[in-house]
py3Dmol code that shows the C-alpha trace and the ligand (Angstrom):
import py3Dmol

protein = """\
ATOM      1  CA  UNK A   1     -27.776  28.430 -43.362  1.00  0.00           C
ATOM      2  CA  UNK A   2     -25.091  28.292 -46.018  1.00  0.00           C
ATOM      3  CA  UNK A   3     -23.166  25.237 -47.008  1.00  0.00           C
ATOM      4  CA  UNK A   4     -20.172  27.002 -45.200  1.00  0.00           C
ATOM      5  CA  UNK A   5     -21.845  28.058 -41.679  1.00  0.00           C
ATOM      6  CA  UNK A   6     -23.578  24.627 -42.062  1.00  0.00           C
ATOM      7  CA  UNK A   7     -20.032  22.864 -42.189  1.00  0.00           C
ATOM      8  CA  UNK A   8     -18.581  24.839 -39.541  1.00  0.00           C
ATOM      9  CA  UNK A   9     -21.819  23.996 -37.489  1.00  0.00           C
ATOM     10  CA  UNK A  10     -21.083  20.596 -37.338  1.00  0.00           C
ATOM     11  CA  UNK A  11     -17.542  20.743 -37.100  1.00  0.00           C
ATOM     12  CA  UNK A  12     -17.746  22.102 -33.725  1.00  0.00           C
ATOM     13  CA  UNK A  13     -20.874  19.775 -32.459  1.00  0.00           C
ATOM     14  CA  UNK A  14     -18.308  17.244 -33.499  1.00  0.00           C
ATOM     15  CA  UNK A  15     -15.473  18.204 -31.206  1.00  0.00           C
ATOM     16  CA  UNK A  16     -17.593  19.209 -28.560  1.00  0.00           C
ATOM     17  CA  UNK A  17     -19.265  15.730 -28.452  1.00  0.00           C
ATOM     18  CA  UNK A  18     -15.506  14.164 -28.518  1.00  0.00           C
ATOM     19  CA  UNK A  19     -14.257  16.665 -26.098  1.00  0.00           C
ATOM     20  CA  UNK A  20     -16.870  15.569 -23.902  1.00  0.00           C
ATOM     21  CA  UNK A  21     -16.005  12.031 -24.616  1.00  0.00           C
ATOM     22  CA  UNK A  22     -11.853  12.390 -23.791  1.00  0.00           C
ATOM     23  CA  UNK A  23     -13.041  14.106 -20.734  1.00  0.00           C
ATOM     24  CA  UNK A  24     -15.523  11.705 -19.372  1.00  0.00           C
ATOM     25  CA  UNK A  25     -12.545   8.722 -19.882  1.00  0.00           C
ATOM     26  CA  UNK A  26     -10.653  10.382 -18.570  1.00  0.00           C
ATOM     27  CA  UNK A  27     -12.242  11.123 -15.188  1.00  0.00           C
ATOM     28  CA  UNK A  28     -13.304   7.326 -15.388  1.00  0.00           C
ATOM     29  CA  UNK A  29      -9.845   6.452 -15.369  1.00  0.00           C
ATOM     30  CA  UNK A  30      -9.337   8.137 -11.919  1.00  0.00           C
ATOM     31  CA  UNK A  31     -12.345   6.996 -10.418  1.00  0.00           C
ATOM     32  CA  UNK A  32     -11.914   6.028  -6.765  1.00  0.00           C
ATOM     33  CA  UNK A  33     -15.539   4.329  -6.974  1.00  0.00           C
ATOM     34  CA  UNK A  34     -16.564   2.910 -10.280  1.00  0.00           C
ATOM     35  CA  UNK A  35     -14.486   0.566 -12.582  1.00  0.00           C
ATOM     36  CA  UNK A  36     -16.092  -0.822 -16.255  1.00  0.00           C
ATOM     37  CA  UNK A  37     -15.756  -4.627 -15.113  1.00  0.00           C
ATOM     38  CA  UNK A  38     -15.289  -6.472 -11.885  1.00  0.00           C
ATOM     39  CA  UNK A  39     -15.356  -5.709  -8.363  1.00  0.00           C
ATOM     40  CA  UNK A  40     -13.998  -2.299  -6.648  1.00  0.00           C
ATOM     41  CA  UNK A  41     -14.079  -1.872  -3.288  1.00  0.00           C
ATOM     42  CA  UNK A  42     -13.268   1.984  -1.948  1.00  0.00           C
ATOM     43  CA  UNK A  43     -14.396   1.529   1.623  1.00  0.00           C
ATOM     44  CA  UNK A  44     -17.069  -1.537   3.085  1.00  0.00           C
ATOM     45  CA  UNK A  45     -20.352  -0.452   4.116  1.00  0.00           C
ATOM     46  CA  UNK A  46     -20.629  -1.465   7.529  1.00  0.00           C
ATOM     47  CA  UNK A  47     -22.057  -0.072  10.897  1.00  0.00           C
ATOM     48  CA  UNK A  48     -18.832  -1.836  12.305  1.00  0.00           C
ATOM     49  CA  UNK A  49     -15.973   0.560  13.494  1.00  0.00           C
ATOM     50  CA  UNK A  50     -13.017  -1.023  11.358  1.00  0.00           C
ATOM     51  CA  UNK A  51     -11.026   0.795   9.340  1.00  0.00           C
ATOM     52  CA  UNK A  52      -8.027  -0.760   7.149  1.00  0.00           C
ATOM     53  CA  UNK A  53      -4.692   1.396   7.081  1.00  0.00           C
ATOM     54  CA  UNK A  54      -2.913   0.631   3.378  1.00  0.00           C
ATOM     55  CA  UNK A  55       0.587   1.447   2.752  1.00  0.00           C
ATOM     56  CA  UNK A  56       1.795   2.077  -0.809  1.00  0.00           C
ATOM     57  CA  UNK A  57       4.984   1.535  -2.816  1.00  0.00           C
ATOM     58  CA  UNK A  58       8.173   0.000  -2.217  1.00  0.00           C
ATOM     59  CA  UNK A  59       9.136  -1.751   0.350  1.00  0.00           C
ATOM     60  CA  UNK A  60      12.421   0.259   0.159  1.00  0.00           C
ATOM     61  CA  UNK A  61      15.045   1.088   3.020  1.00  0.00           C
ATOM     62  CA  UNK A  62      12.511   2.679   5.341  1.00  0.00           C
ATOM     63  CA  UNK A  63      10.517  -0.657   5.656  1.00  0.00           C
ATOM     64  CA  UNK A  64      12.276  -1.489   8.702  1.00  0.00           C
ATOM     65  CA  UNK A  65      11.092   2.154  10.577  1.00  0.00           C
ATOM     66  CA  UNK A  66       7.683   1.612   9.621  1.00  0.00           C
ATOM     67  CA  UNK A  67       7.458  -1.528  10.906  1.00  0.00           C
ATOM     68  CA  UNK A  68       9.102  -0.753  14.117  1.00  0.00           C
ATOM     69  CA  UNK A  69       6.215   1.872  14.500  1.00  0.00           C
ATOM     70  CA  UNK A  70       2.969  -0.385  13.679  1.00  0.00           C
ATOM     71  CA  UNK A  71       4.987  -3.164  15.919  1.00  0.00           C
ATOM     72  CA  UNK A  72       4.944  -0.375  18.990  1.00  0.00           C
ATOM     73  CA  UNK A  73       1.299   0.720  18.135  1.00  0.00           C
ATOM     74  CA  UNK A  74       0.236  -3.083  17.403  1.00  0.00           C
ATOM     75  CA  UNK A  75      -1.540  -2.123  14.603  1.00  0.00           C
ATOM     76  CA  UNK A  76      -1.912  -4.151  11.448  1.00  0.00           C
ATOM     77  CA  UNK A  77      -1.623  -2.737   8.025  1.00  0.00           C
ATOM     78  CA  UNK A  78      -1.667  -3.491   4.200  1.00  0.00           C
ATOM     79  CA  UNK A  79       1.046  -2.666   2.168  1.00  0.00           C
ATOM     80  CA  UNK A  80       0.615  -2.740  -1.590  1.00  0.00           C
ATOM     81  CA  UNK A  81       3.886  -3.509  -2.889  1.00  0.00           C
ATOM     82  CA  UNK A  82       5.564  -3.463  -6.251  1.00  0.00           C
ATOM     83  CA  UNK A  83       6.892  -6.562  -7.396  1.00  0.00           C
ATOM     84  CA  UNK A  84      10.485  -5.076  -8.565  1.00  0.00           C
ATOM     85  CA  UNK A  85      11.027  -3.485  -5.384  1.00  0.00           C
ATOM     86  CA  UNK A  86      10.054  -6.429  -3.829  1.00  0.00           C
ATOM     87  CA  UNK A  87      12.424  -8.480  -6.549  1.00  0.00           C
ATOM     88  CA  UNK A  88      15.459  -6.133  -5.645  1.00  0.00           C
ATOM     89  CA  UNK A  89      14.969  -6.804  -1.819  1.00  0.00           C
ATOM     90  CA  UNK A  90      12.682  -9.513  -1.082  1.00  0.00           C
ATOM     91  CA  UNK A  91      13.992  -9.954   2.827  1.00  0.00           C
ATOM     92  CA  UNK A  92      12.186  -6.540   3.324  1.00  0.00           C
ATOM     93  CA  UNK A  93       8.569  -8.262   1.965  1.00  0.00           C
ATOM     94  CA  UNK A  94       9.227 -11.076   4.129  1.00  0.00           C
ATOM     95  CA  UNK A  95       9.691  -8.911   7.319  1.00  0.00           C
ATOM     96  CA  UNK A  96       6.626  -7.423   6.552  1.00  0.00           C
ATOM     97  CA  UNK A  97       4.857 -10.216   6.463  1.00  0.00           C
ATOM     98  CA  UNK A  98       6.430 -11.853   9.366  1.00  0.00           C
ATOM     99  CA  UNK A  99       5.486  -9.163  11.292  1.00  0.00           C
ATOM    100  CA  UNK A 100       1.568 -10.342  10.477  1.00  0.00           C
ATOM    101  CA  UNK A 101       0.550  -7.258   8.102  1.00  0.00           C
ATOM    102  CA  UNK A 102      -1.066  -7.827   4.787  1.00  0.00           C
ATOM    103  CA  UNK A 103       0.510  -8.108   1.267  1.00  0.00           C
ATOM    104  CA  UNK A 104      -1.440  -6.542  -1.512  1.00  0.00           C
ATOM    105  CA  UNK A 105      -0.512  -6.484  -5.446  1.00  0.00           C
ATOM    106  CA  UNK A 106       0.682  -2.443  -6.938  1.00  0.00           C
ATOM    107  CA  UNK A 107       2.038  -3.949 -10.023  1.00  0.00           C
ATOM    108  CA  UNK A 108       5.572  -4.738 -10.890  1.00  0.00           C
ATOM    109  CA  UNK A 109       6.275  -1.390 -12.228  1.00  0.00           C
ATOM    110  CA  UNK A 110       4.289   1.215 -11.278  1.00  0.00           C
ATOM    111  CA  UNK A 111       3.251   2.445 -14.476  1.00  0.00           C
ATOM    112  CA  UNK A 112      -0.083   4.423 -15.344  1.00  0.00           C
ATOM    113  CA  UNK A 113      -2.244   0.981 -16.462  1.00  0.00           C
ATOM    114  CA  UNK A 114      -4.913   2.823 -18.202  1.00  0.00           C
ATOM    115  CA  UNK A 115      -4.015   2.736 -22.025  1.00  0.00           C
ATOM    116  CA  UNK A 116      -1.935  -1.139 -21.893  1.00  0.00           C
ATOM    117  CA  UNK A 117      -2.266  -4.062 -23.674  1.00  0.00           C
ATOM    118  CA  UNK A 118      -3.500  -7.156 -21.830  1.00  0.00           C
ATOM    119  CA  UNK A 119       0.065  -8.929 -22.654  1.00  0.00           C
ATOM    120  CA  UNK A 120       1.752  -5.907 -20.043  1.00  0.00           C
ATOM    121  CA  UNK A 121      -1.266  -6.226 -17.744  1.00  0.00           C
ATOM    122  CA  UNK A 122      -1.139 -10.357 -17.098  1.00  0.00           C
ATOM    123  CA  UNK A 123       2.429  -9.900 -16.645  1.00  0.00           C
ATOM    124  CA  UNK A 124       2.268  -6.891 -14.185  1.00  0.00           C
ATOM    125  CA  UNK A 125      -0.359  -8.575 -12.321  1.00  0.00           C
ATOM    126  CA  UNK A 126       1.221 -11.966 -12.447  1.00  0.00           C
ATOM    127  CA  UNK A 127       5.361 -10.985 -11.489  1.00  0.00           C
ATOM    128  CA  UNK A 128       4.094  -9.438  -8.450  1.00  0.00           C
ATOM    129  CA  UNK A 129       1.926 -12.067  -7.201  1.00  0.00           C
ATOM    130  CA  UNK A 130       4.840 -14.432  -7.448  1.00  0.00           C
ATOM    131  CA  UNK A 131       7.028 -12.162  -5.165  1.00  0.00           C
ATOM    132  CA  UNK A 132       4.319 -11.631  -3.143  1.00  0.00           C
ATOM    133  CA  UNK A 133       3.831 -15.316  -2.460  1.00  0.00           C
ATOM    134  CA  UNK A 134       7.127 -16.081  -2.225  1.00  0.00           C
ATOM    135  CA  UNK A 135       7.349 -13.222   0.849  1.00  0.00           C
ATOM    136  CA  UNK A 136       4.709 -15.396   2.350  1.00  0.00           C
ATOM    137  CA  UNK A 137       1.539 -13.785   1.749  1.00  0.00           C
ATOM    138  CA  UNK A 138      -1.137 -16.672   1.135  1.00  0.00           C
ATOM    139  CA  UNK A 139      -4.899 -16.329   0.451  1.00  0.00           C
ATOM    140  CA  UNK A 140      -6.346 -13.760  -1.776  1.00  0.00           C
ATOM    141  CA  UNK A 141      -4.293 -11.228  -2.895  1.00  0.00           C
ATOM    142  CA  UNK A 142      -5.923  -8.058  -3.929  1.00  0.00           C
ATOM    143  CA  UNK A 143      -4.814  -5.128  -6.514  1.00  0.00           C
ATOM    144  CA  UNK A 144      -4.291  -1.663  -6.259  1.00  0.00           C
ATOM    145  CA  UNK A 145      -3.729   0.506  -9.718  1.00  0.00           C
ATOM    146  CA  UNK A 146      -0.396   2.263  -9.093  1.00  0.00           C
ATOM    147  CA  UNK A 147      -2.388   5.804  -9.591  1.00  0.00           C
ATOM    148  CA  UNK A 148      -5.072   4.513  -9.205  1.00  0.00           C
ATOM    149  CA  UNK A 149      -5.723   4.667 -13.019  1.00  0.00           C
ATOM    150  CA  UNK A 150      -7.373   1.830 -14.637  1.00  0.00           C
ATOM    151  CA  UNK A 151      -9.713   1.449 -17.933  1.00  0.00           C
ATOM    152  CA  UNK A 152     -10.272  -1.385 -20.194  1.00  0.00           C
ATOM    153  CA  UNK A 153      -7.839  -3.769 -20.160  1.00  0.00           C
ATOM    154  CA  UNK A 154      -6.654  -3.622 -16.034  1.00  0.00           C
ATOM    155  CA  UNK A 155     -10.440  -4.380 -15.063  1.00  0.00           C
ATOM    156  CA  UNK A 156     -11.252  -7.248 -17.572  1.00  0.00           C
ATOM    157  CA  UNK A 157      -8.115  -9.263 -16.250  1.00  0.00           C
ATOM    158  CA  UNK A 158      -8.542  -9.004 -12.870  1.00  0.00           C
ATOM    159  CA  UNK A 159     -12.271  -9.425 -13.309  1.00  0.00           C
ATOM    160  CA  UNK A 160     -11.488 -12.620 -15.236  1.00  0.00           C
ATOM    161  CA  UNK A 161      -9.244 -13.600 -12.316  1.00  0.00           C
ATOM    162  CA  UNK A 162     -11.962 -13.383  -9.571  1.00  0.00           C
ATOM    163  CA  UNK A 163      -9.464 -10.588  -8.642  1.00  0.00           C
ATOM    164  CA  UNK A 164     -11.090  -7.396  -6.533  1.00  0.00           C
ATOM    165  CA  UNK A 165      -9.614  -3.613  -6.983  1.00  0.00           C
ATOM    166  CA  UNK A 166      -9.137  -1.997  -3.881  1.00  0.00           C
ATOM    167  CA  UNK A 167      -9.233   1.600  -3.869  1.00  0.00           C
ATOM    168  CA  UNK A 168      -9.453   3.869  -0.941  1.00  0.00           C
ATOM    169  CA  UNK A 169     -11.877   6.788   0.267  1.00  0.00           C
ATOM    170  CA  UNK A 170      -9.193   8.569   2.933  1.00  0.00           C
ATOM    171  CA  UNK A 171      -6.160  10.200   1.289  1.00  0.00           C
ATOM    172  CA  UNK A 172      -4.957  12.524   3.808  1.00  0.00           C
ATOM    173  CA  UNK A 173      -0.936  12.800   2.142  1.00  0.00           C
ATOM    174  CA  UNK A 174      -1.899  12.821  -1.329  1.00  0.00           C
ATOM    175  CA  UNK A 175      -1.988  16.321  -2.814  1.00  0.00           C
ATOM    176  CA  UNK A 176      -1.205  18.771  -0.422  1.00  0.00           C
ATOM    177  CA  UNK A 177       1.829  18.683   1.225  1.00  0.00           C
ATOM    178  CA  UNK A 178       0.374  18.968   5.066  1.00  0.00           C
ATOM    179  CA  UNK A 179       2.058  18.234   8.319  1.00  0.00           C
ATOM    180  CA  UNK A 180       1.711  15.639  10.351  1.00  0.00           C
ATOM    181  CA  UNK A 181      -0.246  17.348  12.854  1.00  0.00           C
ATOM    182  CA  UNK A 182      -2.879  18.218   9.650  1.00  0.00           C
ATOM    183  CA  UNK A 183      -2.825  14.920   8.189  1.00  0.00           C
ATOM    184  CA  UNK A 184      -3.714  13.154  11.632  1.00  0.00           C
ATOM    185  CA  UNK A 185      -6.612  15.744  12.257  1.00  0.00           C
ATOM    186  CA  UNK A 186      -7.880  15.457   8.248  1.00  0.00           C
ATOM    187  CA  UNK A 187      -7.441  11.453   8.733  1.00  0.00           C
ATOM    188  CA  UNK A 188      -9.791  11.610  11.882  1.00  0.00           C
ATOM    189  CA  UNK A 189     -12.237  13.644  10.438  1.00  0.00           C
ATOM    190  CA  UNK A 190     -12.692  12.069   7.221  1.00  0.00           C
ATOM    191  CA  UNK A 191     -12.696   8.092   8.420  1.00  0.00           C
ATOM    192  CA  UNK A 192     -16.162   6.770   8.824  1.00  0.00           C
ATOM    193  CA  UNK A 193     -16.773   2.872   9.694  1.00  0.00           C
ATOM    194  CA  UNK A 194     -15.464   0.638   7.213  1.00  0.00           C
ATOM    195  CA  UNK A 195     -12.956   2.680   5.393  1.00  0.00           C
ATOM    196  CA  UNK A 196      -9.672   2.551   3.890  1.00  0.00           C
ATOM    197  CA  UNK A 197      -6.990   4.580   4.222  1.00  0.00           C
ATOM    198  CA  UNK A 198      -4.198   5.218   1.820  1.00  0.00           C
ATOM    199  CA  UNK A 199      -0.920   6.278   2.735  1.00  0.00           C
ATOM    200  CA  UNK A 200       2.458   6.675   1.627  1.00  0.00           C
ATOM    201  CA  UNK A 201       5.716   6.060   4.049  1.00  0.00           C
ATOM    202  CA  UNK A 202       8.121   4.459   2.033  1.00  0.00           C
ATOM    203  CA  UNK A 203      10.073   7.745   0.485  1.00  0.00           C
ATOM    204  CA  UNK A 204      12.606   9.922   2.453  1.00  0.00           C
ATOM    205  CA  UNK A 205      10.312  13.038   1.248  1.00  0.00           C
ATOM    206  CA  UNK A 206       7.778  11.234   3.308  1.00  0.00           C
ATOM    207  CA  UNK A 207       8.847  12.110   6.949  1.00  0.00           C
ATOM    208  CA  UNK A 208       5.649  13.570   7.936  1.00  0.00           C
ATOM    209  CA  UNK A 209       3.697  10.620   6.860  1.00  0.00           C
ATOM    210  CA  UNK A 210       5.153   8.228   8.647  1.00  0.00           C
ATOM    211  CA  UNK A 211       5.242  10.887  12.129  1.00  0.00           C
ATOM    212  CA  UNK A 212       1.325  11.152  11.223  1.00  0.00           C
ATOM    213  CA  UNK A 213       0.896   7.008  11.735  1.00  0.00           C
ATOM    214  CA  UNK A 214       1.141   6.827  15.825  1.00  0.00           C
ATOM    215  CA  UNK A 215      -1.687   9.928  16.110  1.00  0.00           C
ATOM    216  CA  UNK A 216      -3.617   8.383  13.397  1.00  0.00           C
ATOM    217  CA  UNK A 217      -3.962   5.060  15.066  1.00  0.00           C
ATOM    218  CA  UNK A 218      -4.422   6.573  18.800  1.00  0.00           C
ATOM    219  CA  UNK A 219      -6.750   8.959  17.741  1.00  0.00           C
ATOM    220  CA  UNK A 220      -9.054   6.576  15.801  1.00  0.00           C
ATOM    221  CA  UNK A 221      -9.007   3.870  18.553  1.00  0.00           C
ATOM    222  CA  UNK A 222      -9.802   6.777  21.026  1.00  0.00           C
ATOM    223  CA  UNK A 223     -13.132   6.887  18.803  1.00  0.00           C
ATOM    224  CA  UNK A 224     -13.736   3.183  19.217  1.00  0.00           C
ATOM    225  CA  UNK A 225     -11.964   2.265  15.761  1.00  0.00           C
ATOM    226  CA  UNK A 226     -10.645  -1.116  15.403  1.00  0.00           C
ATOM    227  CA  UNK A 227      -7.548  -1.750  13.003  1.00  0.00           C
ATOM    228  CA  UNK A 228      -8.062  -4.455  10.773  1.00  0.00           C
ATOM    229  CA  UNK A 229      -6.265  -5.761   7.017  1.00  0.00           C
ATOM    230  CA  UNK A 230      -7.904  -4.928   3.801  1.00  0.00           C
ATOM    231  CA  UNK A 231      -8.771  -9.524   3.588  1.00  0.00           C
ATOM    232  CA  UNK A 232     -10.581  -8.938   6.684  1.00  0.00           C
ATOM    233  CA  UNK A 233     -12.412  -5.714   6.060  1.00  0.00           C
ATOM    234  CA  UNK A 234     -13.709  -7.118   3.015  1.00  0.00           C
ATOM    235  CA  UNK A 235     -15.499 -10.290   4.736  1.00  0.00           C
ATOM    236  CA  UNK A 236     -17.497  -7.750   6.436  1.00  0.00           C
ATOM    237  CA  UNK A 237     -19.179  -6.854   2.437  1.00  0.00           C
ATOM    238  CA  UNK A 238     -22.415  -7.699   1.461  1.00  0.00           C
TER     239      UNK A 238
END
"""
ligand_1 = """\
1
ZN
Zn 1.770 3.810 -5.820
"""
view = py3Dmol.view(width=600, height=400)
view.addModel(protein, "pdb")
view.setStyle({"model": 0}, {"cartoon": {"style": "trace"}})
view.addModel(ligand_1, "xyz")
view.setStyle({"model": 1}, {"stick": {}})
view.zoomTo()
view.show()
């Protein structure tokens, strides 16, 4: 081989290799099951039939609606709030709370948290638990990557913190923009004992979401599911 073919050789072994390398952390910053340090819990491996609904964003004006539907179905829920929204109207986190559901962590400001600093990440982490706790929510509070994107720096703190990542392994709204009638069918299909569900009900855009809830909750309980908050699906863990 000549010097030049040589050169041009390696130059592309080179890019493939770091091609290859953007890709995979890239892919590992949307993984729903695997996260470099700490715990992450997508669903509980249980025979149990328990299943944990999770509500994300906000809580913005529509709070109120959505807890007038869980309150009619009885059904508890987790909602992983932001801690600005939560700043801006902290009676809403209260009611939520009051009304028995769960309070988990979604940072303060919903940013992608896979390429931050650890100065941004204690501070994300740590604004939000404050509202949080001061809408009531004692106990362990658990976190929830707005995205779902995490790397280096999001893992190592709350792994330092004793703090778990709580993903999900049921997404029937994300994506596809499917009716209520599809997202209550995919929701039944796809929940197995021990899962967790992800939703999101706190945007006007988000109409069919929240008319997906009532068949959602019926329908599961029909199949002997029990409803149950992320805390107390993850005491049934090995
Ligand atoms: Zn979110």
């Amino acid at each position: 081989m000549t010097g030049m073919r040589k050169a041009v050789v390696i130059t592309a072994v080179v890019l493939l290799v770091a091609g290859i390398g953007v890709l995979g952390l890239y892919q590992l910053t949307n993984s729903r099951t695997y996260q470099l340090f700490g715990e992450l819990v997508h669903r509980v491996e249980t025979q149990e039939k328990v299943v944990a609904l999770t509500l994300d964003d906000g809580p913005t004006d529509l709070a109120p609606e959505v807890l007038r539907g869980l309150a009619e179905l009885r059904a508890p829920a987790t909602f992983y709030l932001n801690g600005n929204d939560l700043a801006a109207r902290p009676e809403l986190g209260k009611q939520i709370r009051a009304a028995g559901h769960e309070l988990g962590n979604h940072s303060y400001s919903h940013q992608r948290m896979a390429l931050v600093g650890p100065e941004f990440v204690r501070r994300e982490v740590e604004d939000t638990d404050r509202e949080l706790r001061a809408a009531g929510q004692d106990g362990e509070i658990t976190f929830r990557p707005p995205f779902g994107k995490k790397l280096w720096t999001l893992p190592s703190y709350l792994a330092e913190h004793d703090r778990v990542t709580v993903m999900w392994d049921v997404e029937p709204d994300s994506g596809v923009d499917h009716d209520a009638a599809t997202i209550v069918r995919n929701t039944l299909e796809q929940t197995r004992p021990g899962s967790i569900i992800l939703m999101h009900v706190m945007y006007p855009g988000r109409a069919r979401s929240r008319a997906a809830i009532p068949g959602i909750v019926t329908g599961l309980r029909e199949q002997g599911y029990r409803f149950v908050t992320v805390s107390e699906l993850l005491k049934l863990r090995k």
